[in-house]
PyMOL Python script that loads the backbone (N, CA, C, O; Angstrom):
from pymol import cmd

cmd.read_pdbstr("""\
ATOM      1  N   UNK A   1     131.822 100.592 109.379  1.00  0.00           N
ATOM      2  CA  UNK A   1     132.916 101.535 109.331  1.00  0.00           C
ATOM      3  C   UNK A   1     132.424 102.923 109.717  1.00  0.00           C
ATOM      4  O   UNK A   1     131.425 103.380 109.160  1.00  0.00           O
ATOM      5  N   UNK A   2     133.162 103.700 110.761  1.00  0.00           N
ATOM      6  CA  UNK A   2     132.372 104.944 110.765  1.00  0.00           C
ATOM      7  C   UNK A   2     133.806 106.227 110.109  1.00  0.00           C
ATOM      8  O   UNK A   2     134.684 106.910 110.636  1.00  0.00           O
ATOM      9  N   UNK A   3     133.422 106.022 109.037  1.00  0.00           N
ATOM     10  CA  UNK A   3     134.765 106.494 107.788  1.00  0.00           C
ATOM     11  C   UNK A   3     133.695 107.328 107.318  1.00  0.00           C
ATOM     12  O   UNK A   3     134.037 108.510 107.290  1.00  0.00           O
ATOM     13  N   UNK A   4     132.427 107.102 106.911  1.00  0.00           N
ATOM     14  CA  UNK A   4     131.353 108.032 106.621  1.00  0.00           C
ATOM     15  C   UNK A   4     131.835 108.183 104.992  1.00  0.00           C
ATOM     16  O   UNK A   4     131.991 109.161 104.262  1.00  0.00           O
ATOM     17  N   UNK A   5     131.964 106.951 104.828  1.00  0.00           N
ATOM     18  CA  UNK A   5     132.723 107.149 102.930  1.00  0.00           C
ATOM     19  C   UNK A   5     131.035 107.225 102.656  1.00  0.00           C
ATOM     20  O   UNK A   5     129.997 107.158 103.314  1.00  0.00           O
ATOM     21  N   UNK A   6     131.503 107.425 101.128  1.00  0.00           N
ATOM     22  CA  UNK A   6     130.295 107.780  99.636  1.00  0.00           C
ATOM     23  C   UNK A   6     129.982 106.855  99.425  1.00  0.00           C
ATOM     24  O   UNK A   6     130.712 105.887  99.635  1.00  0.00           O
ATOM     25  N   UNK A   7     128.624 106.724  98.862  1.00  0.00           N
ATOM     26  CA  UNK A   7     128.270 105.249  98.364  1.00  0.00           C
ATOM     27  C   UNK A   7     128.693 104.798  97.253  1.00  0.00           C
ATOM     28  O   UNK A   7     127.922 103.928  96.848  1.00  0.00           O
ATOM     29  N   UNK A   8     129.860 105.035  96.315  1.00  0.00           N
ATOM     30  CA  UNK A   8     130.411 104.602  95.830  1.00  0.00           C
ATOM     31  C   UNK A   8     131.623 103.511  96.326  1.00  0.00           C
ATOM     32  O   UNK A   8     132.167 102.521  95.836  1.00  0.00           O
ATOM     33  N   UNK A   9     131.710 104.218  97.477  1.00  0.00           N
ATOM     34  CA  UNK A   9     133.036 103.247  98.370  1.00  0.00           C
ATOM     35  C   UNK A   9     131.959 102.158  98.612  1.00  0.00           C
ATOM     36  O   UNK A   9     131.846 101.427  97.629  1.00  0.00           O
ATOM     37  N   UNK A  10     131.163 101.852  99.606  1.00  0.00           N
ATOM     38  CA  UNK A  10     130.116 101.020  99.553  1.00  0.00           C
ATOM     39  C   UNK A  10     129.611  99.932  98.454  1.00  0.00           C
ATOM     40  O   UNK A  10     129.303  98.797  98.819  1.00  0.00           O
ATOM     41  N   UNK A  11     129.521 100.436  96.731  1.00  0.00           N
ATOM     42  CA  UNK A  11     129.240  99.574  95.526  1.00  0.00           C
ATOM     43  C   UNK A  11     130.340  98.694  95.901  1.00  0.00           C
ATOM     44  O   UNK A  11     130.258  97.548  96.343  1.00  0.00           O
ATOM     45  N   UNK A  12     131.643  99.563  95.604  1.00  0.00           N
ATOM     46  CA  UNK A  12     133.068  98.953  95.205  1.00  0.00           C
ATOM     47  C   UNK A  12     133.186  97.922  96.506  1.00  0.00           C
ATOM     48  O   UNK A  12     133.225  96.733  96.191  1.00  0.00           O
ATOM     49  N   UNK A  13     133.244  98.199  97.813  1.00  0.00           N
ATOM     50  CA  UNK A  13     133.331  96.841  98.465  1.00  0.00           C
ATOM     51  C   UNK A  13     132.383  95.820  98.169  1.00  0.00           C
ATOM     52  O   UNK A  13     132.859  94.691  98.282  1.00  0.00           O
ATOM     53  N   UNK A  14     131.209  95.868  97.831  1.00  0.00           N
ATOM     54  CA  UNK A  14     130.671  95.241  97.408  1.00  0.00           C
ATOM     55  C   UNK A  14     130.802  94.283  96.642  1.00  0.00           C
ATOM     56  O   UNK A  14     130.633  93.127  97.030  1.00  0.00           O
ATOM     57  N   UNK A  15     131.141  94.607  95.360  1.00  0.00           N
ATOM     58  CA  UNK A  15     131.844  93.984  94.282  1.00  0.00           C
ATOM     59  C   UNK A  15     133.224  93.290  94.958  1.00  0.00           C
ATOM     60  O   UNK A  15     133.471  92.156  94.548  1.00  0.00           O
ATOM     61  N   UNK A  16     134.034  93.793  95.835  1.00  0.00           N
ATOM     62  CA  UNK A  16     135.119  92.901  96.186  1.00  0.00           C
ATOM     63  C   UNK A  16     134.711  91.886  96.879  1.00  0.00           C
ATOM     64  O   UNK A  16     135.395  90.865  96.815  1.00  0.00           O
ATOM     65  N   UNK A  17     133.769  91.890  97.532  1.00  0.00           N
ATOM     66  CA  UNK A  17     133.238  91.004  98.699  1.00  0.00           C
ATOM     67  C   UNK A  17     132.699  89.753  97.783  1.00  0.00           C
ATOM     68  O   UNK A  17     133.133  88.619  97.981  1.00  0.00           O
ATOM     69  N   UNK A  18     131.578  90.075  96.614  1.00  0.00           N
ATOM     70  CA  UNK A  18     131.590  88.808  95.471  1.00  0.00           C
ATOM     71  C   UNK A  18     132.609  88.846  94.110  1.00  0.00           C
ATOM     72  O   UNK A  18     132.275  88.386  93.018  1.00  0.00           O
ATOM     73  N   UNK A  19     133.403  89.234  94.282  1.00  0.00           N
ATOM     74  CA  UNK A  19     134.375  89.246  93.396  1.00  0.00           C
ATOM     75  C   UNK A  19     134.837  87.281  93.723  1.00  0.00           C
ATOM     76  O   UNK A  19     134.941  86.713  94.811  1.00  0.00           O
ATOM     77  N   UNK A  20     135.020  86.697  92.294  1.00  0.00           N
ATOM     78  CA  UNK A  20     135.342  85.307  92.112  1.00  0.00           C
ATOM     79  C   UNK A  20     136.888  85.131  91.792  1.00  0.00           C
ATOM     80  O   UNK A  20     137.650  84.364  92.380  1.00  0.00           O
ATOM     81  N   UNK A  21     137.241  86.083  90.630  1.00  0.00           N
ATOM     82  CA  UNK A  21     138.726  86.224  90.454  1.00  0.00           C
ATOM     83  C   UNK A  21     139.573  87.347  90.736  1.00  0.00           C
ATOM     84  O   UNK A  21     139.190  88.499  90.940  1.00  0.00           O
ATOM     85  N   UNK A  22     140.879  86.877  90.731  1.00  0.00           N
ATOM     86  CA  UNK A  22     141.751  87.699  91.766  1.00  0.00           C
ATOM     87  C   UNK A  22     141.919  89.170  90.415  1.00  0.00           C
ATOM     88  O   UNK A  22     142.210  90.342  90.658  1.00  0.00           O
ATOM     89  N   UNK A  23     141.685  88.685  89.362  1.00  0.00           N
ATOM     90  CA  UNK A  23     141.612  90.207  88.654  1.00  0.00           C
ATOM     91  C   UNK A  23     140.274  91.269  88.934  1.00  0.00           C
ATOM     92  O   UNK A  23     140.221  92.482  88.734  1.00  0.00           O
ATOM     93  N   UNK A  24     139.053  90.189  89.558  1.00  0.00           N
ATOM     94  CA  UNK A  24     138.157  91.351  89.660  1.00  0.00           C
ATOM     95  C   UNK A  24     138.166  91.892  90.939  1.00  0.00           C
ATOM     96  O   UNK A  24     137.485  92.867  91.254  1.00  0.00           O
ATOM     97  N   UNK A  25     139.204  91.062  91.978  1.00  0.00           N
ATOM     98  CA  UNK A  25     139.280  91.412  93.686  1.00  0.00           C
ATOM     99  C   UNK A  25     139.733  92.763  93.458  1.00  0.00           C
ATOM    100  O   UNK A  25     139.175  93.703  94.025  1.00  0.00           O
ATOM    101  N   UNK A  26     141.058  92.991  92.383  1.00  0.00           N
ATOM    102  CA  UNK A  26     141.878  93.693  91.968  1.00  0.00           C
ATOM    103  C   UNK A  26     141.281  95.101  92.132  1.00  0.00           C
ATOM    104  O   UNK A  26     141.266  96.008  92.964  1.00  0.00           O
ATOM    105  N   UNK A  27     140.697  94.759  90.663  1.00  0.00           N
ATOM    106  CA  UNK A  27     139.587  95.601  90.532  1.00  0.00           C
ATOM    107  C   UNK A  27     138.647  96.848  91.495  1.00  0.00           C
ATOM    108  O   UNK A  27     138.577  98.068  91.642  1.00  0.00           O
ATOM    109  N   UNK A  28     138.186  95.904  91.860  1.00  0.00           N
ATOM    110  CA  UNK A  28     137.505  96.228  93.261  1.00  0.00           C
ATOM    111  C   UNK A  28     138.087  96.824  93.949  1.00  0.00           C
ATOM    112  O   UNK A  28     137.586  97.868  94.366  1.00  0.00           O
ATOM    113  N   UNK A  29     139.217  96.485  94.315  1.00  0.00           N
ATOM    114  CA  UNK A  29     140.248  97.472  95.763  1.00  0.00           C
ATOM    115  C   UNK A  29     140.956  98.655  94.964  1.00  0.00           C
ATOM    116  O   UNK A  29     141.488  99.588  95.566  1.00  0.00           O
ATOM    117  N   UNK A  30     140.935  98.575  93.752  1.00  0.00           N
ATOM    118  CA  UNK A  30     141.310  99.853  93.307  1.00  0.00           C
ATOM    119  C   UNK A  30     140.700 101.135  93.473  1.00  0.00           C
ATOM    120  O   UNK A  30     141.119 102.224  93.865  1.00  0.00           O
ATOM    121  N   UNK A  31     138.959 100.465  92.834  1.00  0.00           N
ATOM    122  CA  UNK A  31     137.851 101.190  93.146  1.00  0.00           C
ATOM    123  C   UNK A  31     137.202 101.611  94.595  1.00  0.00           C
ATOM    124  O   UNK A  31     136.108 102.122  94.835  1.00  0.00           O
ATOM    125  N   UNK A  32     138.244 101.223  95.458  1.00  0.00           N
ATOM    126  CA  UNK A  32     137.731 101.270  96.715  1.00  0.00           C
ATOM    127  C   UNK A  32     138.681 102.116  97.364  1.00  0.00           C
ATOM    128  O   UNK A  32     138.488 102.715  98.422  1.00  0.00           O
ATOM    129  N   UNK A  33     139.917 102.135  96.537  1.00  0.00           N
ATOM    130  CA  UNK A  33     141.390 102.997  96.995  1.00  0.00           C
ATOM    131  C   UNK A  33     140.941 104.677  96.206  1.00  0.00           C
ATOM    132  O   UNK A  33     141.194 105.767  96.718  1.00  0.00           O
ATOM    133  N   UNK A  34     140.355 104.491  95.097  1.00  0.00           N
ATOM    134  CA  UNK A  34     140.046 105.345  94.344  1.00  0.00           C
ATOM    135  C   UNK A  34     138.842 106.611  95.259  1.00  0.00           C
ATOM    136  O   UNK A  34     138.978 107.809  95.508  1.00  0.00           O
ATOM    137  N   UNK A  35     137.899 105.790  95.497  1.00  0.00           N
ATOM    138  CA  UNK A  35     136.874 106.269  96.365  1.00  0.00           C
ATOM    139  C   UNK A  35     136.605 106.818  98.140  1.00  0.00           C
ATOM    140  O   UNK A  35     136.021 107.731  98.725  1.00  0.00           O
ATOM    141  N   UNK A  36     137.221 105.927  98.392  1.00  0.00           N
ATOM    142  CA  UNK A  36     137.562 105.986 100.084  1.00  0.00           C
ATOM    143  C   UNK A  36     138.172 107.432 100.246  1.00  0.00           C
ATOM    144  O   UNK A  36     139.034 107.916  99.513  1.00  0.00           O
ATOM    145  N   UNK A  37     137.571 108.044 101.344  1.00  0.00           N
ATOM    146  CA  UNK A  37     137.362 109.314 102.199  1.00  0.00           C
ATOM    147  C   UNK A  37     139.123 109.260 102.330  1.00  0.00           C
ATOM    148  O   UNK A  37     139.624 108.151 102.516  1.00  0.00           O
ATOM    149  N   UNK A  38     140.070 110.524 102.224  1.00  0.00           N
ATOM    150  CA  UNK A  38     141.613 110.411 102.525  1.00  0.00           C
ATOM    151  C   UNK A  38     141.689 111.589 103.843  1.00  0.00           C
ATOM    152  O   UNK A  38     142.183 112.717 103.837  1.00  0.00           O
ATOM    153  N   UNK A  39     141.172 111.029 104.662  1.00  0.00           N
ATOM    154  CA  UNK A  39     141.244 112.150 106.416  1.00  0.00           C
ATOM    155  C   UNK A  39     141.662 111.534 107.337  1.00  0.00           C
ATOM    156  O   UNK A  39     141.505 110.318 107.230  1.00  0.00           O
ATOM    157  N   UNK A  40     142.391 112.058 108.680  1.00  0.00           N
ATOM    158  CA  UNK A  40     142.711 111.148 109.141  1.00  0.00           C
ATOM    159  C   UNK A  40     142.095 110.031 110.308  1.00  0.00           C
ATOM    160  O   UNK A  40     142.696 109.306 111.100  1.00  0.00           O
ATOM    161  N   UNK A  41     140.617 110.225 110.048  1.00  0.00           N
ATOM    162  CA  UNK A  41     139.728 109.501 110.745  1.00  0.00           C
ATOM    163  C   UNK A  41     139.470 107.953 109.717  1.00  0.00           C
ATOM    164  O   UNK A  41     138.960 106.908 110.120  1.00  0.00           O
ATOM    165  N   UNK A  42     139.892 108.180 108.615  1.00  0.00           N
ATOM    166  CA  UNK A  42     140.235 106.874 107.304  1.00  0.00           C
ATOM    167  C   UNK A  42     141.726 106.725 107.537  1.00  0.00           C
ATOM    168  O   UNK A  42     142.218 106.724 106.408  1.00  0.00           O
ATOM    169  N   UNK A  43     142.385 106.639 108.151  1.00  0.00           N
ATOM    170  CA  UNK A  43     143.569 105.802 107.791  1.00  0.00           C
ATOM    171  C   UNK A  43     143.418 103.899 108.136  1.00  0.00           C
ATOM    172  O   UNK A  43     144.189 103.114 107.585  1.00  0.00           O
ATOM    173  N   UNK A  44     142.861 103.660 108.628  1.00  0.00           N
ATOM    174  CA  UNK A  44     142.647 102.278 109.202  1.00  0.00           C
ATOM    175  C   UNK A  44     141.830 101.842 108.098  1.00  0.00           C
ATOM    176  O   UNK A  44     142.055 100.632 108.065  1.00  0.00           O
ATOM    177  N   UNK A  45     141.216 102.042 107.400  1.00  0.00           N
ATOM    178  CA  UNK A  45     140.736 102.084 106.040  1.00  0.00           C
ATOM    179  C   UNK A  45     141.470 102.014 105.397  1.00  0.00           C
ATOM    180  O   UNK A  45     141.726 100.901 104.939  1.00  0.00           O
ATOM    181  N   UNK A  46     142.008 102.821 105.110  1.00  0.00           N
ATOM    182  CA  UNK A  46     143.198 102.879 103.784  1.00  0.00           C
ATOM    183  C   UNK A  46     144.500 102.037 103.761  1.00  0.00           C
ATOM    184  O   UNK A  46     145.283 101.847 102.830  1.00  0.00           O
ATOM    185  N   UNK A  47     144.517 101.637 104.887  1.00  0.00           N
ATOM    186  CA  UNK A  47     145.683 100.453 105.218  1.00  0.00           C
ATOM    187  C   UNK A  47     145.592  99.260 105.060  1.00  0.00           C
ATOM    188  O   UNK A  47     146.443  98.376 104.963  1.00  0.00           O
ATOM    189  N   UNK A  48     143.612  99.256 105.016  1.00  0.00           N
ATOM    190  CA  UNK A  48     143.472  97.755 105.012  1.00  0.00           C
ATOM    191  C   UNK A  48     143.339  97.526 103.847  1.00  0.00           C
ATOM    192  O   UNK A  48     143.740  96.434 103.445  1.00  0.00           O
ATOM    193  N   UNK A  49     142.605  98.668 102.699  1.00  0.00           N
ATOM    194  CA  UNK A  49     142.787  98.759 101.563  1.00  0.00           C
ATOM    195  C   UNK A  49     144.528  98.112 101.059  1.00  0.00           C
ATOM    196  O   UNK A  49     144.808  96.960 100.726  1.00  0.00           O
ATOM    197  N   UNK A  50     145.118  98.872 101.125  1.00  0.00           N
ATOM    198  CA  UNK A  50     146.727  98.590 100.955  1.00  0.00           C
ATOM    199  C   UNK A  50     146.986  97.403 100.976  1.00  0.00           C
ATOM    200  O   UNK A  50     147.264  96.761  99.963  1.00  0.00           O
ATOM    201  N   UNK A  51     146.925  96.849 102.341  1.00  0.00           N
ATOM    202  CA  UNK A  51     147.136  95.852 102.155  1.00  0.00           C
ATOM    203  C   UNK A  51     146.452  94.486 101.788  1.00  0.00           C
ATOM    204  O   UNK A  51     147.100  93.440 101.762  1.00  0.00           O
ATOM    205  N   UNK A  52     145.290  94.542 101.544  1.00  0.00           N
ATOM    206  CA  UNK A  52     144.178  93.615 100.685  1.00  0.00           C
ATOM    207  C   UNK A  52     145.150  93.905  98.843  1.00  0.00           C
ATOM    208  O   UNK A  52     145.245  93.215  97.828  1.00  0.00           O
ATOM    209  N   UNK A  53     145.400  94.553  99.038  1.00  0.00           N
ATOM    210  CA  UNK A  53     146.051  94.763  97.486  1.00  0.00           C
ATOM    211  C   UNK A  53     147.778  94.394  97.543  1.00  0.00           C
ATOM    212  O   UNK A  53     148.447  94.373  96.510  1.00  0.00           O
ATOM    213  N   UNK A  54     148.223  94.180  98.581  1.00  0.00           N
ATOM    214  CA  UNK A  54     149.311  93.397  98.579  1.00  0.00           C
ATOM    215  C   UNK A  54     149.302  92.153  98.511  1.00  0.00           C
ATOM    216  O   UNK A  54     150.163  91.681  97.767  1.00  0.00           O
ATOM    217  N   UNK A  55     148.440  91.235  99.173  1.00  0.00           N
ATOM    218  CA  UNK A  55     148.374  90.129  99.340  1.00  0.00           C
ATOM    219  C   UNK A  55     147.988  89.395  98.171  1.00  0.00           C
ATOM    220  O   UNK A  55     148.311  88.223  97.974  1.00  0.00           O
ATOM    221  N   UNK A  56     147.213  90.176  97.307  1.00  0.00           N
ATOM    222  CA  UNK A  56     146.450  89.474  96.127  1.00  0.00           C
ATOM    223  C   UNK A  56     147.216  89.637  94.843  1.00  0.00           C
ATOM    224  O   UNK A  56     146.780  89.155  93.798  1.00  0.00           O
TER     225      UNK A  56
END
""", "prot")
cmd.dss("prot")
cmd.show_as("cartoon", "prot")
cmd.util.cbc("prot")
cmd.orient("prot")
C-alpha cells in the first residue's frame, strides 16, 4: 500500500489477516478503520476497509 499508514495500521491488518472468527475479523477492521491515514491519497483504503466490514 503506498497510504504510508502507522504501524499500528500494519499490527491491526495483521491480526485481520489471522483473525479465525468473524468477531475478531470485526475487530480487526475496526482497528484498522480507527488507525488508517484519512487523506485523499487513502481513500481506496478506506473503502476497502468499509467494505470488508460490510460483508462480515
Amino acid at each position: 500500500m503506498v497510504t504510508n499508514a502507522p504501524p499500528e495500521f500494519y499490527a491491526a491488518k495483521k491480526k485481520f489477516e489471522e483473525a479465525k472468527t468473524v468477531e475478531e475479523k470485526l475487530e480487526a477492521l475496526k482497528e484498522m478503520l480507527r488507525t488508517a491515514p484519512k487523506h485523499k491519497g487513502s481513500s481506496n483504503l478506506l473503502a476497502w476497509i468499509k467494505k470488508r466490514n460490510f460483508y462480515i
